[in-house]
C-alpha positions as a printed NumPy array, in Angstrom:
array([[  0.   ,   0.   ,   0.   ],
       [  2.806,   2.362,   0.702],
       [  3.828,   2.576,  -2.832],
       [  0.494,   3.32 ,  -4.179],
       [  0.53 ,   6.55 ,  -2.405],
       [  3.636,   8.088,  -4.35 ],
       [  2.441,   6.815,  -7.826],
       [ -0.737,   8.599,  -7.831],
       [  0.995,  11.511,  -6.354],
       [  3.016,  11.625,  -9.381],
       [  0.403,  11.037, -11.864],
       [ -1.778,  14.032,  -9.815],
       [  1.508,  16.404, -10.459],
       [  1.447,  14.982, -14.311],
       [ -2.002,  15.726, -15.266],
       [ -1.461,  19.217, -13.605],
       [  1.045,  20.022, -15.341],
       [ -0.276,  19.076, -18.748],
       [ -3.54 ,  20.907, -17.435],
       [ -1.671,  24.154, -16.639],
       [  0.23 ,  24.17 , -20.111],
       [ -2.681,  23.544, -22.161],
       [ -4.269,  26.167, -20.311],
       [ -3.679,  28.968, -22.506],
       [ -5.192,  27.276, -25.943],
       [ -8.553,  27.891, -24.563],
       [-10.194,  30.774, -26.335],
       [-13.836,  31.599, -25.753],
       [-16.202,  31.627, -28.826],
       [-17.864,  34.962, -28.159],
       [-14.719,  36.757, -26.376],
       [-13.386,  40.096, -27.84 ],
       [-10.347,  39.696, -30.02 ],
       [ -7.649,  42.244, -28.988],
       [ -6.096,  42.626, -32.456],
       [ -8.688,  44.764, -33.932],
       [-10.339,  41.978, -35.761],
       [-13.821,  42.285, -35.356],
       [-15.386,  39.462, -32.432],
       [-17.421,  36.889, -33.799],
       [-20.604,  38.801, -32.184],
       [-19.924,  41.458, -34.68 ],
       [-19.544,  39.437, -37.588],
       [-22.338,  36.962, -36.995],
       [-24.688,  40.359, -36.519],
       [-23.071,  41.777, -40.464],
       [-25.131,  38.757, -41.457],
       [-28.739,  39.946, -43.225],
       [-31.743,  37.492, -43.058],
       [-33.716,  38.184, -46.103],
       [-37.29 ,  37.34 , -46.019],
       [-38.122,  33.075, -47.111],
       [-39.511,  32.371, -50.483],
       [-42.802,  31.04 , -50.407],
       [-46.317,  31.429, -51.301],
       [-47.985,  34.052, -48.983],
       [-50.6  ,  32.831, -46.471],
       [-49.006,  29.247, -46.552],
       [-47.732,  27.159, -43.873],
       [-43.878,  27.276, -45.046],
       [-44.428,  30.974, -45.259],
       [-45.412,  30.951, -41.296],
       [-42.608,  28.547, -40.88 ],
       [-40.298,  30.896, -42.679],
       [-40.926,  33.887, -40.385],
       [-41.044,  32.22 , -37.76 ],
       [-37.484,  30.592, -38.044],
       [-36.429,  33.992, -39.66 ],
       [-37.46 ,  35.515, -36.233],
       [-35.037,  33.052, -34.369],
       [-32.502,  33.539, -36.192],
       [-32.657,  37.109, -35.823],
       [-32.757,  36.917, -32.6  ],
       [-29.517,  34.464, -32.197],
       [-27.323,  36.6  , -34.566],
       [-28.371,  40.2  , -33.572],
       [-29.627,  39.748, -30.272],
       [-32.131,  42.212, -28.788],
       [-30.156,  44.776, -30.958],
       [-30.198,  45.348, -34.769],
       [-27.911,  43.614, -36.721],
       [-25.205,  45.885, -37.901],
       [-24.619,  47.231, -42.091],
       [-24.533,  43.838, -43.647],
       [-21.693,  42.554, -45.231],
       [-23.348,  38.92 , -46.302],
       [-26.913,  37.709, -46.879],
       [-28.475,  34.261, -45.643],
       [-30.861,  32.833, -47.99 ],
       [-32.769,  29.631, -46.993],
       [-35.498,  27.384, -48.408],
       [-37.363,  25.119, -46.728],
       [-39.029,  22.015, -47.691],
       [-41.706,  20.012, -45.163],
       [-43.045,  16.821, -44.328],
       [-45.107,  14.643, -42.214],
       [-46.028,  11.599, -41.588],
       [-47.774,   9.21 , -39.271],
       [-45.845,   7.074, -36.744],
       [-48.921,   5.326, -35.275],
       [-52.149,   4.333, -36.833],
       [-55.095,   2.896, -34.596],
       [-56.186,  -0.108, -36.375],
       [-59.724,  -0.083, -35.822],
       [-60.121,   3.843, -36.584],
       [-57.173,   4.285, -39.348],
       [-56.718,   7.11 , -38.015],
       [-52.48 ,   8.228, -36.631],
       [-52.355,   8.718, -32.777],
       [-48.439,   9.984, -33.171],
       [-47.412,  11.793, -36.081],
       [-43.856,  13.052, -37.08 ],
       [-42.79 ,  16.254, -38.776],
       [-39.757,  17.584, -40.551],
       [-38.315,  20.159, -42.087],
       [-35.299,  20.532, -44.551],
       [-33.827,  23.662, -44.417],
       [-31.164,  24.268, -47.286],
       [-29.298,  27.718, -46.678],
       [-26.752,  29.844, -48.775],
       [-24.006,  32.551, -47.405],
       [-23.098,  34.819, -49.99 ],
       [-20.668,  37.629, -49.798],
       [-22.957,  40.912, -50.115],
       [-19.829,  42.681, -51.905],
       [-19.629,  39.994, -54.83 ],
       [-22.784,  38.053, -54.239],
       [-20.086,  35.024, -54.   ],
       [-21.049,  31.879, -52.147],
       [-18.799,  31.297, -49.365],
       [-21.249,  28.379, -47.679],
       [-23.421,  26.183, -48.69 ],
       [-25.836,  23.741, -45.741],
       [-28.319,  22.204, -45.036],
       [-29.867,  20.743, -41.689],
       [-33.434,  19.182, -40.867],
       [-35.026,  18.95 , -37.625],
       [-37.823,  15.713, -36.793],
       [-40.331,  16.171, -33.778],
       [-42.837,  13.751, -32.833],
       [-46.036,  14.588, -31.514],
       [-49.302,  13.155, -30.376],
       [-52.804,  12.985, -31.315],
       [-54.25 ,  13.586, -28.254],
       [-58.094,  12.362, -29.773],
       [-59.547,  11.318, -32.416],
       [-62.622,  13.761, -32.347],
       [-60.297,  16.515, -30.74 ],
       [-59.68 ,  18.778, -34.504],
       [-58.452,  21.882, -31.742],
       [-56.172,  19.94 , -30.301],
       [-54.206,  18.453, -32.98 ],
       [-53.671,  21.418, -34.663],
       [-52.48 ,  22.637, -31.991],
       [-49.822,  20.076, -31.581],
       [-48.985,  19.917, -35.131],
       [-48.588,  23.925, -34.944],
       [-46.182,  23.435, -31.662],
       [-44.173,  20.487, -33.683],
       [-44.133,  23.251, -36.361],
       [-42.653,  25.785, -33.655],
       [-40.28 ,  23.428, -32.079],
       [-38.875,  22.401, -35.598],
       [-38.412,  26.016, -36.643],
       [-36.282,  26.435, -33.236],
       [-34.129,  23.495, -33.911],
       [-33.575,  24.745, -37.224],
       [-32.587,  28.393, -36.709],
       [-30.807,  26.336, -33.87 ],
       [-28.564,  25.019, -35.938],
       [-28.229,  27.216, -39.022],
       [-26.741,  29.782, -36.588],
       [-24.286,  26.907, -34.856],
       [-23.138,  26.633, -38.24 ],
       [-22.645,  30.168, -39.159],
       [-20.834,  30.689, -35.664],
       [-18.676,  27.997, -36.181],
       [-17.462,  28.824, -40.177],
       [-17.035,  32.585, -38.893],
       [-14.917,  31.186, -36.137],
       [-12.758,  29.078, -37.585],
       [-11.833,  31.874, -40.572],
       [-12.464,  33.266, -43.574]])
C-alpha cells in the first residue's frame, strides 16, 4: 500500500502540469479579439436574413418567419444587426407523416414532422457563395383524440414551432462555427 501513495501523487503532479500548459489554448467563442479583428458577435450580426420564399398565407411561409425571427434573434440579439456585409438565404421544404395508426379507426395517434432547411451565405460585396448547408429537424407529436380537430392542430402547430427552433438552432451553430474558424 505504501507505494500506491507516491504513484498517484506523481500522476496528480502529471495531469497538472499538462492541465496548466494547455491552459492557454482555450479561447472563448464569443470573447473580444484584442487585435482589432472584429469578435465573432460582430460578424455573426453583419449577417442579413432576407425574407423566405414562399407562397404568402401558406404554412412554409409561417414557418419561414417564424425561423427567420429566431434567427434574428440568435445573430443580432435584442439589438439590430449591424450594415450587412453577407446575406443568408434559406429554403425550406416540409413533411409529415404518421408514426402510429389505430387499427380499428385508421386514423395516426403519433405523427412526425420535418423540415429541410437548405441555406446559402453569400458575400454581399460579390454576391459570391462562401457556404453552402443544409440541416433538418424531426419532432414527434401526439394525437391527443380522435374527435379533438383543436387539439391536434395545436400540436402539429407546436411540432411546427419546435422544428423552426431546432432549425434556426442550428443554421446559426453553423454560421458561428465557419465565422470562427476563418475566412
Amino acid at each position: 500500500m505504501s507505494w500506491a501513495s507516491p504513484r498517484l501523487a506523481a500522476r496528480l503532479i502529471v495531469v497538472a502540469a499538462l492541465a496548466a500548459l494547455t491552459a492557454g489554448c482555450f479561447q472563448p467563442m464569443y470573447a473580444e479579439r484584442s487585435a482589432g479583428a472584429p469578435g465573432l458577435r460582430d460578424k455573426l450580426a453583419s449577417i442579413e436574413v432576407p425574407a423566405v420564399d414562399a407562397p404568402n398565407g401558406s404554412r412554409v411561409a409561417r414557418l419561414g418567419v417564424e425561423i427567420r425571427n429566431a434567427l434574428m434573434f440568435k445573430l443580432y440579439g435584442n439589438a439590430t444587426g449591424m450594415p450587412p456585409t453577407h446575406r443568408l438565404e434559406i429554403k425550406l421544404v416540409t413533411s409529415r407523416s404518421s408514426l402510429i395508426v389505430d387499427p380499428s379507426t385508421a386514423l395516426p395517434s403519433i405523427e412526425n414532422y420535418g423540415i429541410d432547411a437548405f441555406f446559402v451565405l453569400k458575400d454581399n460585396a460579390t454576391d459570391k457563395v462562401i457556404l453552402t448547408g443544409n440541416t433538418f429537424a424531426r419532432v414527434s407529436y401526439d394525437v391527443p383524440g380522435q374527435m379533438q380537430r383543436f387539439a391536434r392542430q395545436r400540436a402539429f402547430r407546436d411540432a411546427e414551432d419546435r422544428a423552426s427552433q431546432e432549425i434556426a438552432e442550428n443554421i446559426q451553430t453553423r454560421l458561428a462555427s465557419f465565422f470562427y474558424a476563418g475566412i
